[in-house]
N, C-alpha and C positions, 0 to 999 in steps of 0.2 A: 457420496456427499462431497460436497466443491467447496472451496475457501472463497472469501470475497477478500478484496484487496482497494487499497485507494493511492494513488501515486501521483507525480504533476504529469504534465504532458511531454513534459521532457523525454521521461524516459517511457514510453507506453507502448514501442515498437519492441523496444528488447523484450520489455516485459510480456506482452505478448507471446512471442516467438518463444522466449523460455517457457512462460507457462504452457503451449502447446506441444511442448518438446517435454516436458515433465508429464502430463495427462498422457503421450503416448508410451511412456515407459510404466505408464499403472500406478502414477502420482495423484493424488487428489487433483481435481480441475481449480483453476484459481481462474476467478473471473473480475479482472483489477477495472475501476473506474478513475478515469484519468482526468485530471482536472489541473485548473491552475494551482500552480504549489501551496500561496498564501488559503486559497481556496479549500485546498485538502487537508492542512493541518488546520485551519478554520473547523471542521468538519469533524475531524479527528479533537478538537478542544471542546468543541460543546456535546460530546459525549458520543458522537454517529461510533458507529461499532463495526469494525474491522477485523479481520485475521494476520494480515498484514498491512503494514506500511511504509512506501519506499518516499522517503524525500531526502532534503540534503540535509547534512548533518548539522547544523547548527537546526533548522525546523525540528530535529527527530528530539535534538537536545533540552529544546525547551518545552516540550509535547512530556519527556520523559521527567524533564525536574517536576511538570506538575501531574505526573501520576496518571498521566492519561496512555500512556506507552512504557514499554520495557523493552528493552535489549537483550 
């Protein structure tokens, strides 16, 4: 079973490259969708449903003070 993930486009190479580098040591697969930042925590506030969430911290901050994210 695979995680889905949503992140900007900033970072969607690393992410990438780690999530394939994690699936071949027998990690769950993560299969991240990379969008514009404002776009993903957009995404992430009106409820879309994720396993993880990579943006910058000040997005993650306000995502988490209204309960849509945890740390």
């Amino acid at each position: 079973m695979g995680l889905t993930g949503i992140s900007s486009m900033a970072t969607r190479h690393v992410l990438a490259d780690l999530a394939d580098l994690a699936a071949s040591d027998g990690l769950p697969l993560v299969e991240f969708t990379s969008v514009g930042g404002v776009d993903a925590a957009e995404r992430v506030a009106a409820g879309e449903s994720f396993d993880l969430v990579v943006l910058a911290a000040g997005a993650l901050a306000k995502l988490a003070a209204a309960g849509k994210t945890f740390n």
